[in-house]
C-alpha positions in Angstrom: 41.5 -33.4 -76.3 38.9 -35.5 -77.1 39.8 -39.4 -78.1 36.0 -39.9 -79.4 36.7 -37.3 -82.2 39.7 -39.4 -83.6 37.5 -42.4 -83.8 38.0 -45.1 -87.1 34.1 -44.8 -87.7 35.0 -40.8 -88.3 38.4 -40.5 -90.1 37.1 -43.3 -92.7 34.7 -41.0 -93.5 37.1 -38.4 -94.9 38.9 -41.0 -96.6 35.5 -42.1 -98.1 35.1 -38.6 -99.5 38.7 -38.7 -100.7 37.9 -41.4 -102.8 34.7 -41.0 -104.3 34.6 -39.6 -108.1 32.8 -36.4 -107.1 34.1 -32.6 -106.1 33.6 -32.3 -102.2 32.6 -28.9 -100.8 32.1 -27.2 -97.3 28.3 -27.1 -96.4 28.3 -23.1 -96.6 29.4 -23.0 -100.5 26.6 -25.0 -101.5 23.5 -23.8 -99.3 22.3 -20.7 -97.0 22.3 -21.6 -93.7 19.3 -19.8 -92.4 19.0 -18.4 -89.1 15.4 -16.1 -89.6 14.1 -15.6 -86.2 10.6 -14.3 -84.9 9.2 -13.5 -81.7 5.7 -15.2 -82.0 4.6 -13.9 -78.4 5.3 -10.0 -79.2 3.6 -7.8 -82.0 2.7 -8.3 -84.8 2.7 -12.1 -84.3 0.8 -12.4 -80.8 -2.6 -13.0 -82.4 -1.8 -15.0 -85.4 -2.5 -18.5 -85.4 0.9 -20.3 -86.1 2.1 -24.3 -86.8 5.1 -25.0 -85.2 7.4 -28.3 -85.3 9.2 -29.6 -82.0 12.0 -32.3 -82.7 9.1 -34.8 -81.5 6.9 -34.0 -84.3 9.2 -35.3 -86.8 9.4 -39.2 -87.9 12.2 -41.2 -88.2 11.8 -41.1 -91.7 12.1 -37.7 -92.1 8.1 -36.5 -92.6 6.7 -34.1 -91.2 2.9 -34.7 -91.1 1.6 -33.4 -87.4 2.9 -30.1 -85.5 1.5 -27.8 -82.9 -0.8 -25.5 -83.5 -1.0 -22.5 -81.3 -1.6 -18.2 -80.8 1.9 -16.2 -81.1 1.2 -15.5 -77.3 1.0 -19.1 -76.3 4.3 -19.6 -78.1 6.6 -21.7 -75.8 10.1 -20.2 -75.8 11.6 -22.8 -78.4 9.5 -22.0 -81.2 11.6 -19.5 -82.7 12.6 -20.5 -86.3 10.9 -19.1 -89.5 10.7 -21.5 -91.9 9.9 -21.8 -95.6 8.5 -24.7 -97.8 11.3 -26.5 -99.1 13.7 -25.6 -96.2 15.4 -28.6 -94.7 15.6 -29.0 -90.6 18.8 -30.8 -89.7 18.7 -30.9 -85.4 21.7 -29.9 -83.6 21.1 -32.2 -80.5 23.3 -36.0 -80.6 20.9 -38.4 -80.7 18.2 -36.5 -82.9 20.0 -36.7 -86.5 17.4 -39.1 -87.7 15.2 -36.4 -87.7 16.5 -34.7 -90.5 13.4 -33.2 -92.6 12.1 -31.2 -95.3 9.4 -28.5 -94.4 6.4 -29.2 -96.6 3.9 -26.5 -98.1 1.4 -26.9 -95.4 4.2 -25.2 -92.9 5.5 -22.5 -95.5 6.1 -19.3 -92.9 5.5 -21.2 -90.1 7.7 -22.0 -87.3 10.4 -24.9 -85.9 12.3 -25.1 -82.6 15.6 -23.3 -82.1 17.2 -27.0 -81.6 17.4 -27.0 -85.6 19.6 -25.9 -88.2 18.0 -24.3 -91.1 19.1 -24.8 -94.4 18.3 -23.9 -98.1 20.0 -25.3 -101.1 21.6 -23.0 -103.4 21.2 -24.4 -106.7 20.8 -28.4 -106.0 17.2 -30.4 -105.7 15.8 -30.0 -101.7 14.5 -33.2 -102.1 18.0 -35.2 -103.3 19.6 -32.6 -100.2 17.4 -33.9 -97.7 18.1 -37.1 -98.8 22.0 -37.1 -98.7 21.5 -35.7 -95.6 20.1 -38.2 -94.0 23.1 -40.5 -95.6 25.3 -42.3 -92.8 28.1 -40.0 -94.7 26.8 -37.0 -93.4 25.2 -38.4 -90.3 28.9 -39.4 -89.0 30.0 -36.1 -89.4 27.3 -34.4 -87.5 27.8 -37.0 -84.7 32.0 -36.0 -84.8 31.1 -32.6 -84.0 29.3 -33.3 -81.0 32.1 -35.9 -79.6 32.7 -34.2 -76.4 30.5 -31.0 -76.8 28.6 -29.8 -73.8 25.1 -30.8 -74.2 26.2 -33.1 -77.1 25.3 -30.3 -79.5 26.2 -29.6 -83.0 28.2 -26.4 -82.7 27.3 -23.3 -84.5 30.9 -22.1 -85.8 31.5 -25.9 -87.2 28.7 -26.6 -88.6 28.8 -25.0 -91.7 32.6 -27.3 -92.6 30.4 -30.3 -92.9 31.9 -31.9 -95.9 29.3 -32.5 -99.2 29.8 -34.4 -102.8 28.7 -32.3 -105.5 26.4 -34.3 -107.5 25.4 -33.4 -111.0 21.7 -31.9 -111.5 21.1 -34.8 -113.9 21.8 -37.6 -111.7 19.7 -35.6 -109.2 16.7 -35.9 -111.4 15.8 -39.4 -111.0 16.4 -39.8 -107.0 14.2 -36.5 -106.3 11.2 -38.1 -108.6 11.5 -41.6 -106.5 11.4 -39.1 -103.4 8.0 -37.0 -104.3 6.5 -40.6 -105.7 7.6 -41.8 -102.2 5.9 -38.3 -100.4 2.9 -38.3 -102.2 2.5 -42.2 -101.4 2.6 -42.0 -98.1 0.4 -39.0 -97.4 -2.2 -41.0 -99.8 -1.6 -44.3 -97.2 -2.0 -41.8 -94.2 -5.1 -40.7 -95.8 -6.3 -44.2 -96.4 -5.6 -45.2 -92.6 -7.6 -41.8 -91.4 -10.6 -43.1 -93.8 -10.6 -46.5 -92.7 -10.5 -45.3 -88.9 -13.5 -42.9 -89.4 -15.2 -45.6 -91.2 -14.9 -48.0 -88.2 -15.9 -45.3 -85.9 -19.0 -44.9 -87.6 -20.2 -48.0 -88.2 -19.5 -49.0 -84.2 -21.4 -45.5 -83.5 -24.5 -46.8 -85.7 -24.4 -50.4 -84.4 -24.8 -48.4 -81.0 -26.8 -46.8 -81.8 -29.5 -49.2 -83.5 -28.9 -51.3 -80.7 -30.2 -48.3 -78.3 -33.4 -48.1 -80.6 -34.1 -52.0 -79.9 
């Protein structure tokens, strides 16, 4: 028996979902809960040059803009999870769930650590997914699972009875175009901060170098 499970921040969840003017549905009627494993240190992987994303690599926001980069054979024994543009990387561990992310392009058939759940929406928008996932609604109900768990994990067999509204595609649209605006803007503001460094760099490399030449 575990106290913490019975908690008022967790049961008014549910009676949030009872409430709300939307059909609620287990996780596993509404995406494919992925669990595509590779061996990057055996053949045919050993030799090809893979991206792979530890739970560290991921922002509190969500992005995904740095990973590893390694040979199948220097694989270290977490990097286990295929993943596909698009997919969405929910961790298992308590304390990570603000880590929730969507795998971008640059990491289509690469690789994540087995301390994630991989998902794949059926028929609704990734990007509104990835964004209700990261709701305190569905955060609370990851945390309730790991209430007393050893290692404070998400466990396999319950994970898939997460609780999710069913929102309409059309009131979909509009969120997942203010989340690619929101993408592509801070990729171009990454890009802007990479330019301005180089920039400086250079300019203190000249100076140095004119200065040499006095």
């Amino acid at each position: 028996f575990d106290a913490e499970y019975y908690h008022p921040k967790y049961l008014g969840i549910v009676e949030l979902l009872k409430r709300i003017p939307f059909k609620v549905k287990p996780l596993k009627e509404i995406v494919k809960i992925l669990n595509e494993k590779i061996d990057p240190t055996k053949e045919p992987y050993k030799t090809k040059r893979f991206k792979y994303v530890p739970i560290a690599k991921i922002n509190e926001s969500g992005e995904i803009f740095e990973w590893d980069e390694f040979y199948g054979w220097q694989a270290p024994s977490r990097a286990r999870m295929f993943i596909r543009n698009n997919d969405i990387l929910i961790p298992s561990l308590a304390g990570t769930f603000d880590k929730i992310a969507l795998v971008p392009a640059e990491l289509d058939e690469q690789l994540a650590t087995t301390g994630c759940f991989v998902i794949k929406s059926k028929e609704d928008y990734p990007e509104f997914l990835f964004l209700l996932f990261r709701t305190p609604l569905f955060k609370r109900q990851l945390e309730q699972l790991t209430t007393g768990a050893i290692m404070s994990a998400v466990p396999k067999t319950t994970f898939d009875s997460l609780l999710v509204p069913i929102i309409p595609k059309d009131k979909q649209e509009e969120i997942v175009s203010l989340i690619k605006d929101y993408f592509t803007l801070r990729k171009e503001s990454r890009q802007l901060v990479q330019r301005a460094i180089r920039e400086v760099e250079e300019a203190i490399e000249n100076a140095s170098r004119t200065n040499g030449e006095q």
